[in-house]
C-alpha positions as CSV (number, residue, x, y, z in Angstrom):
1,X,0.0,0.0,0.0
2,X,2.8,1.7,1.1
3,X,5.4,2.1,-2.3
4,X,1.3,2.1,-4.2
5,X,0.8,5.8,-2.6
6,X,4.9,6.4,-3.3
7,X,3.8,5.8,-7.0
8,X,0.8,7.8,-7.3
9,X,2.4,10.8,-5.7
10,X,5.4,10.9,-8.1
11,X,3.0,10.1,-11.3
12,X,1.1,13.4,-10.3
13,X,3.8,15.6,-9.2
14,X,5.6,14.4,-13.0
15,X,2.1,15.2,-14.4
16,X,2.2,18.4,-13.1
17,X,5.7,19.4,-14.1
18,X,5.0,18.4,-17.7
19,X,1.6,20.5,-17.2
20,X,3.4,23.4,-16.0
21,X,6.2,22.6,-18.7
22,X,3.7,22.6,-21.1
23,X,2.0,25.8,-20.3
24,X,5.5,27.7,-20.1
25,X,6.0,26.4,-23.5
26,X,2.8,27.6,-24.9
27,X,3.3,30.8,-23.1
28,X,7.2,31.4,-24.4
29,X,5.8,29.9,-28.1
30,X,3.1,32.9,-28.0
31,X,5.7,35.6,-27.1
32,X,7.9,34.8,-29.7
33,X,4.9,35.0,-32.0
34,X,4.1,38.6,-31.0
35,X,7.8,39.7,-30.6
36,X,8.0,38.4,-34.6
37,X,4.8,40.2,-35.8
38,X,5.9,43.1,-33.7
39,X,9.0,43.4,-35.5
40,X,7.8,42.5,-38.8
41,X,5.8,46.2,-38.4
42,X,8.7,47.9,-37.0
43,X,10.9,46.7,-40.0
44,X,8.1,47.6,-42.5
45,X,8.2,51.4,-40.7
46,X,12.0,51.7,-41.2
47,X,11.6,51.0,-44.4
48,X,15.3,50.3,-45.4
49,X,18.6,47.7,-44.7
50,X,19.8,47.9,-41.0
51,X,23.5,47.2,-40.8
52,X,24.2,46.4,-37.0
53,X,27.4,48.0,-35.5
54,X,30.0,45.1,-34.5
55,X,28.9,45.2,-31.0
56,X,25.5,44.2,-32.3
57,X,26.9,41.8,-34.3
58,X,28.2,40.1,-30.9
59,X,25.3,40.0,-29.3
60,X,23.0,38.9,-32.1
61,X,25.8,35.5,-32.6
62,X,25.8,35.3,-28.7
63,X,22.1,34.9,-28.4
64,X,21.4,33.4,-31.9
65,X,23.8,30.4,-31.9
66,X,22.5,28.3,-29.5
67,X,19.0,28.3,-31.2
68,X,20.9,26.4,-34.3
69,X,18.5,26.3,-37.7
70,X,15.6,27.4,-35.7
71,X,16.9,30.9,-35.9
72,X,15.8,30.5,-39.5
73,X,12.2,30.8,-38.6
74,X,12.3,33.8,-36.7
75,X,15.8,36.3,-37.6
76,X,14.9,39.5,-39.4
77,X,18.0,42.0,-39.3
78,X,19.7,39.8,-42.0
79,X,19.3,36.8,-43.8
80,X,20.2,32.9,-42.4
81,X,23.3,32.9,-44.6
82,X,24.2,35.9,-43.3
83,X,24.1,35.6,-40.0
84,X,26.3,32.0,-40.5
85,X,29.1,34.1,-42.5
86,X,29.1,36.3,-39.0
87,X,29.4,33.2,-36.6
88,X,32.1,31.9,-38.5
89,X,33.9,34.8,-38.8
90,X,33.6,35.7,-35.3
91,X,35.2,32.2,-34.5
92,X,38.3,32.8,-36.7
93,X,38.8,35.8,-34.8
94,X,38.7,38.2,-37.5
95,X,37.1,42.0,-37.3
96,X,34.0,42.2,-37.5
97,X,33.6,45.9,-39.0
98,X,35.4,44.2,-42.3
99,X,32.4,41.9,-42.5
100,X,29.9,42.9,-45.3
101,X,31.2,45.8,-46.4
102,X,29.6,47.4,-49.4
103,X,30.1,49.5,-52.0
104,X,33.3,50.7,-53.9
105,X,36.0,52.3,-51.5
106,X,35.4,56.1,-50.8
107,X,37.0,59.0,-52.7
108,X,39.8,60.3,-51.0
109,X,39.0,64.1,-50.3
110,X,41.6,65.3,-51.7
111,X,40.0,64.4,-55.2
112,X,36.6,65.5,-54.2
113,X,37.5,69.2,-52.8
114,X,39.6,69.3,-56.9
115,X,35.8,68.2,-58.0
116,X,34.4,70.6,-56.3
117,X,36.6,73.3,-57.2
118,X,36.8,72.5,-61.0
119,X,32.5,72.7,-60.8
120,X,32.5,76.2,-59.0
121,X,35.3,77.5,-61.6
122,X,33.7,76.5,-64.4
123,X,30.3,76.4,-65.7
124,X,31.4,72.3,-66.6
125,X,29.7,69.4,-67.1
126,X,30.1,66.2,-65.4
127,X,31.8,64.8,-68.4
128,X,34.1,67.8,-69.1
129,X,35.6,68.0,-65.6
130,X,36.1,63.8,-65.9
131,X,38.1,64.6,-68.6
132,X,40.3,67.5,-67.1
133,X,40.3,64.8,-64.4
134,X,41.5,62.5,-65.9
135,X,44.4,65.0,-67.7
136,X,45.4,65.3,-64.0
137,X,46.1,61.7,-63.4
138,X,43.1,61.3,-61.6
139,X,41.4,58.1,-63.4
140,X,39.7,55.8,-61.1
141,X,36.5,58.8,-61.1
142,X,32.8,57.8,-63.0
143,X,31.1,60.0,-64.6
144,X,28.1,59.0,-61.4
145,X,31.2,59.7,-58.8
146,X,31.3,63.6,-60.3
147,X,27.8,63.6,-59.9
148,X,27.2,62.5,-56.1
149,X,30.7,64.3,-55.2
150,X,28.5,67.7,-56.7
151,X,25.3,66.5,-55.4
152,X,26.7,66.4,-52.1
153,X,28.3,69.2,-52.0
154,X,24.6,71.3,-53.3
155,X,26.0,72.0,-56.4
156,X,23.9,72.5,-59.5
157,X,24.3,70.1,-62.9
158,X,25.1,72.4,-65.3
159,X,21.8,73.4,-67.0
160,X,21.6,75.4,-64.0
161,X,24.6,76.3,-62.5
162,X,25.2,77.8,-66.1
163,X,22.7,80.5,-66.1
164,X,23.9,83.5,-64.2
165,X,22.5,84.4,-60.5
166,X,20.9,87.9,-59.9
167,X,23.5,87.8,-57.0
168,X,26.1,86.8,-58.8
169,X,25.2,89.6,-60.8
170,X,25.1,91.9,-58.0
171,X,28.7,91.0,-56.7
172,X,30.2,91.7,-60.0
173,X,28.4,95.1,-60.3
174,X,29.0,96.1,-56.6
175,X,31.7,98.5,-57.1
176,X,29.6,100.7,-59.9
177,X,26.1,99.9,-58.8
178,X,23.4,102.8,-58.0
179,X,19.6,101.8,-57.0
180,X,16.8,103.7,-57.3
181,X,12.7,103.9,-56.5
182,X,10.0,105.4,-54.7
183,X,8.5,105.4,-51.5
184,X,5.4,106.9,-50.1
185,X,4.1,109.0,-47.2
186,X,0.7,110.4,-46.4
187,X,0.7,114.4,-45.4
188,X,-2.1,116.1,-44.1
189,X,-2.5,119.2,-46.2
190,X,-5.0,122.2,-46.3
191,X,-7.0,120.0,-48.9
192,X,-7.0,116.8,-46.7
193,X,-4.8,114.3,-46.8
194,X,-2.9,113.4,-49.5
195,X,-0.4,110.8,-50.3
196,X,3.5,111.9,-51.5
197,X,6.0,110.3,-53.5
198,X,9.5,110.5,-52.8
199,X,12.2,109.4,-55.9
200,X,15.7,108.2,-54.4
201,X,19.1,107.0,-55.7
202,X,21.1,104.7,-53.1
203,X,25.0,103.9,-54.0
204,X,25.1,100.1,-53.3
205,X,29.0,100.5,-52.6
206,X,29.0,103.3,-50.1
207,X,25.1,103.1,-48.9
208,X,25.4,107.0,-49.3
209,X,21.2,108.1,-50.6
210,X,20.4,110.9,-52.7
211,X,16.6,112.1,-52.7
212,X,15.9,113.7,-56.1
213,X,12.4,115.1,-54.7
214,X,8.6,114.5,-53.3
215,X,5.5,115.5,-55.4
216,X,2.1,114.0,-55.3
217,X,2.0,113.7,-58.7
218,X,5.2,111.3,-59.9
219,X,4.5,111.4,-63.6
220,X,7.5,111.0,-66.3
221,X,7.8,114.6,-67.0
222,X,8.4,115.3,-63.9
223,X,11.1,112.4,-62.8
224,X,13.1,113.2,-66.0
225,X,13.5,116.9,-64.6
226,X,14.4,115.6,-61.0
227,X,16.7,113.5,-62.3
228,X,18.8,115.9,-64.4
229,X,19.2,117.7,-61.1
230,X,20.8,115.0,-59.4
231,X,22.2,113.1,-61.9
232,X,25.8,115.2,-61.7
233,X,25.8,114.1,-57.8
234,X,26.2,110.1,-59.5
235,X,28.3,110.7,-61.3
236,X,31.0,112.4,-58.9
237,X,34.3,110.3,-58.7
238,X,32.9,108.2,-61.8
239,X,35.3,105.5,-63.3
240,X,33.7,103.7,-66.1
241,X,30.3,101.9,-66.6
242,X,28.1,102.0,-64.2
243,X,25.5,100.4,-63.5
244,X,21.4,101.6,-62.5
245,X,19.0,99.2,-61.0
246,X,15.5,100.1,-61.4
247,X,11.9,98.2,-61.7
248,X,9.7,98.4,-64.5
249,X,7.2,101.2,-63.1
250,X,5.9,102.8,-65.8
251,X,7.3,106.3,-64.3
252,X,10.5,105.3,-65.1
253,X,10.5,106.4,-69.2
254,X,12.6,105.4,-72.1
255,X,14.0,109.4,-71.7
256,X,14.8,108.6,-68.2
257,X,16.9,105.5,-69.3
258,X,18.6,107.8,-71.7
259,X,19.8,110.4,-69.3
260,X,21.7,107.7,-67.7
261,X,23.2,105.9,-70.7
262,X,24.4,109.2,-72.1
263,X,25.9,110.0,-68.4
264,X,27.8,105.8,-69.1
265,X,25.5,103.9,-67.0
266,X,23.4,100.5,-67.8
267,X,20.5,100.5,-66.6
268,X,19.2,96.8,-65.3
269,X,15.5,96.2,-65.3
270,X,14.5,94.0,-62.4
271,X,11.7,91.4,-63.6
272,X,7.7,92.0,-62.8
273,X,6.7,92.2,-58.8
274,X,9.8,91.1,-57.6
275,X,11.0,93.9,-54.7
276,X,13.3,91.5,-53.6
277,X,16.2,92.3,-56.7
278,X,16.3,95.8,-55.4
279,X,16.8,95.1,-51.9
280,X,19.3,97.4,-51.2
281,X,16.8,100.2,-52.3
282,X,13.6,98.4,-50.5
283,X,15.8,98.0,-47.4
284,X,16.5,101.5,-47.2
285,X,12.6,102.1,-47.5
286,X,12.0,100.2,-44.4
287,X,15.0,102.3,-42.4
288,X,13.7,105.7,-43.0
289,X,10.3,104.8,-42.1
290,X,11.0,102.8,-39.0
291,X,13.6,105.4,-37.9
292,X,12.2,108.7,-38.4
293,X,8.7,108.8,-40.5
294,X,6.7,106.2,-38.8
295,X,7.3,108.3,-36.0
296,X,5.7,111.4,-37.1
297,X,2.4,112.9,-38.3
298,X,3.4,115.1,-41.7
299,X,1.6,118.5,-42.5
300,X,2.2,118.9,-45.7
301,X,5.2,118.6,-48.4
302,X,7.5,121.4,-46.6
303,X,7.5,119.5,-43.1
304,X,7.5,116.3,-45.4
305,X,11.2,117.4,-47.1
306,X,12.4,118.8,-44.0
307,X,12.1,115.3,-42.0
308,X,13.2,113.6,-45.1
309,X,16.2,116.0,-45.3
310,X,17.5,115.7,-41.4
311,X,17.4,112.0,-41.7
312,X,19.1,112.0,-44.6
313,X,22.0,114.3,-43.7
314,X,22.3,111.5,-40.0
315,X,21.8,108.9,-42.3
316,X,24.7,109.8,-44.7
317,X,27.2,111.2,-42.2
318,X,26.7,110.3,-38.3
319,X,24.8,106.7,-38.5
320,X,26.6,103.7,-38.1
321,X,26.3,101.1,-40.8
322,X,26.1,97.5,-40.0
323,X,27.2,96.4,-43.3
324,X,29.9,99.0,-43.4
325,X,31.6,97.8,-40.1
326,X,29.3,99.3,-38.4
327,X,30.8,102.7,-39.0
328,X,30.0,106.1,-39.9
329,X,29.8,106.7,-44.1
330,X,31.8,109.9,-43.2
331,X,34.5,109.0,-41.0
332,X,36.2,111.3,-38.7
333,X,38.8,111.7,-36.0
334,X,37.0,110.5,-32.7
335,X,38.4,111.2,-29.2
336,X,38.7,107.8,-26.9
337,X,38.7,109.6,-23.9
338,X,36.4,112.7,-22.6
339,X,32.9,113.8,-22.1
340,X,30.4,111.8,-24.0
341,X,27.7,114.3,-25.7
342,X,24.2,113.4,-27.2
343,X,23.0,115.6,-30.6
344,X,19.7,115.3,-31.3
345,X,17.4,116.1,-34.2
346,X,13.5,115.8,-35.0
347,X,12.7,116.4,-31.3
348,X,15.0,113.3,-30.2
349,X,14.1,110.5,-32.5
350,X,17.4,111.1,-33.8
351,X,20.4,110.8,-31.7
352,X,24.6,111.5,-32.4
353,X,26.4,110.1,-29.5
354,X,30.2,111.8,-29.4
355,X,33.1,112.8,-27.1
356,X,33.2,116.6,-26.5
């Protein structure tokens, strides 16, 4: 009766191991189902190649080698085969970063930086600077190595590289390059309010602004006339061609193109709506007004010209110039040492900080 009970009680404690065996299994076979289906999303997400770093590499043989072919069934970084050529490798001791690598070696950067140079020198094709490659002794370059070296490196094929840039343009002019347009400011006059227009000229080179005059009505006559008044003032210290920027308003005429190209300028029209290719001009526009007129209520054209005329005078002599070094267009002998005095103009908008 005795070894009868000793039986029973180890064929239910071995049924319950396998039970609980059984349900671990089951449990552990589910989990690796989800962690699959899981990563099967993830991968999908990614959307390209993963290339694990050699200490990946490590662990994925340390924890995939024991499960032999079944790893098969569930690896997803790389293939079977792979994974094999990783072990094996890994046993013979050898380095794993050498494992796998793809791709042609890359181009030393020596060549690329002359690839580069030979593109921004020359309005060149690809095949053009493969050939003055290769009359360097530089042979082992494709025509596709040019192109991602340039691609890389944000430049241009030449279909557009070739075409010139309005700042490109711009920089080549800078020295000789005068900009001029309106800008606008309501007065209140006897008759109500009315709205003015002011005609300028701005030296790109030296920032110095010339203001030819202010009328309510801007028509052609009468910006041919201002001009010829101010036109000797542009020409001052002249050396060659210059250049004019203007925009196609219809107040600039054919005669008012003239005056200039008789005085040796060429005069560049910017293209339709497009401020932004006289910015120097529409920059200025927004100084004045946030510096002096915004500030003010105008009655009529004489206190109009007056404001203009005081800001111009700060502008052109006392103001510092952040593109100019942030300077002074009129320099002049400053003290380091002594009393530091405030001018000020147009009731103290305007202020001249010096050493008396």
């Amino acid at each position: 009766m005795r070894k009868y009970w000793e039986f029973t009680q180890k064929n239910v404690f071995s049924e319950l191991l396998s039970f609980i065996g059984r349900m671990t299994q089951e449990n552990l076979t589910h989990q690796i189902e989800y962690l699959k289906v899981e990563n099967e999303i993830l991968r999908k997400r990614v959307g390209r190649s993963i290339r694990p770093t050699p200490i990946e590499r490590r662990k994925l043989i340390k924890f995939g080698t024991p499960l032999g072919k079944d790893l098969r069934d569930i690896i997803t970084v790389v293939i079977y085969e792979t994974f094999l050529l990783w072990a094996r490798n890994y046993k013979r001791n050898k380095d794993l970063e050498r494992i796998n690598k793809r791709g042609r070696p890359k181009t030393l950067e020596e060549i690329r930086k002359l690839v580069v140079r030979l593109a921004k020198e020359n309005n060149w094709g690809y095949v053009r600077i493969l050939g003055e490659l290769n009359k360097l002794g530089v042979k082992r370059l494709s025509k596709s190595n040019v192109k991602n070296i340039l691609k890389e490196n944000g430049i241009d094929p030449v279909p557009k590289r070739a075409g010139d840039s309005w700042d490109n343009f711009i920089k080549r002019h800078f020295q000789t390059l005068w900009a001029c347009d309106f800008f606008t400011k309501q007065a209140i006059t006897a008759l109500g309010p009315r709205m003015f227009f002011i005609l300028f000229f701005i030296n790109i080179k030296t920032r110095r602004v010339y203001i030819a005059g202010a009328t309510q009505f801007p028509k052609q006559e009468w910006v041919n006339k201002q001009t010829k008044n101010v036109l000797y003032l542009l020409t001052i210290n002249k050396d060659g061609k210059s250049l004019l920027i203007r925009d196609r308003d219809k107040k600039f005429s054919n005669e008012f193109d003239k005056l200039f190209k008789d005085s040796g300028f060429n005069v560049q029209k910017t293209p339709f709506m497009s401020p932004n290719m006289n910015s120097y001009a529409e920059s200025w526009v927004g100084t004045i007004k946030r510096e002096c007129l915004n500030h003010f209520i105008v009655f009529g054209e004489r206190h109009l010209r007056y404001l203009i005329s005081e800001y111009v005078a700060h502008y052109n002599t006392t103001r510092p110039h952040s593109s100019m070094g942030n300077m002074p267009l009129e320099l002049s002998l400053t003290k380091n040492a002594g009393e530091i005095k405030c001018q000020t103009k147009l009731g103290g908008i305007i202020k001249n900080y010096y050493r008396g």
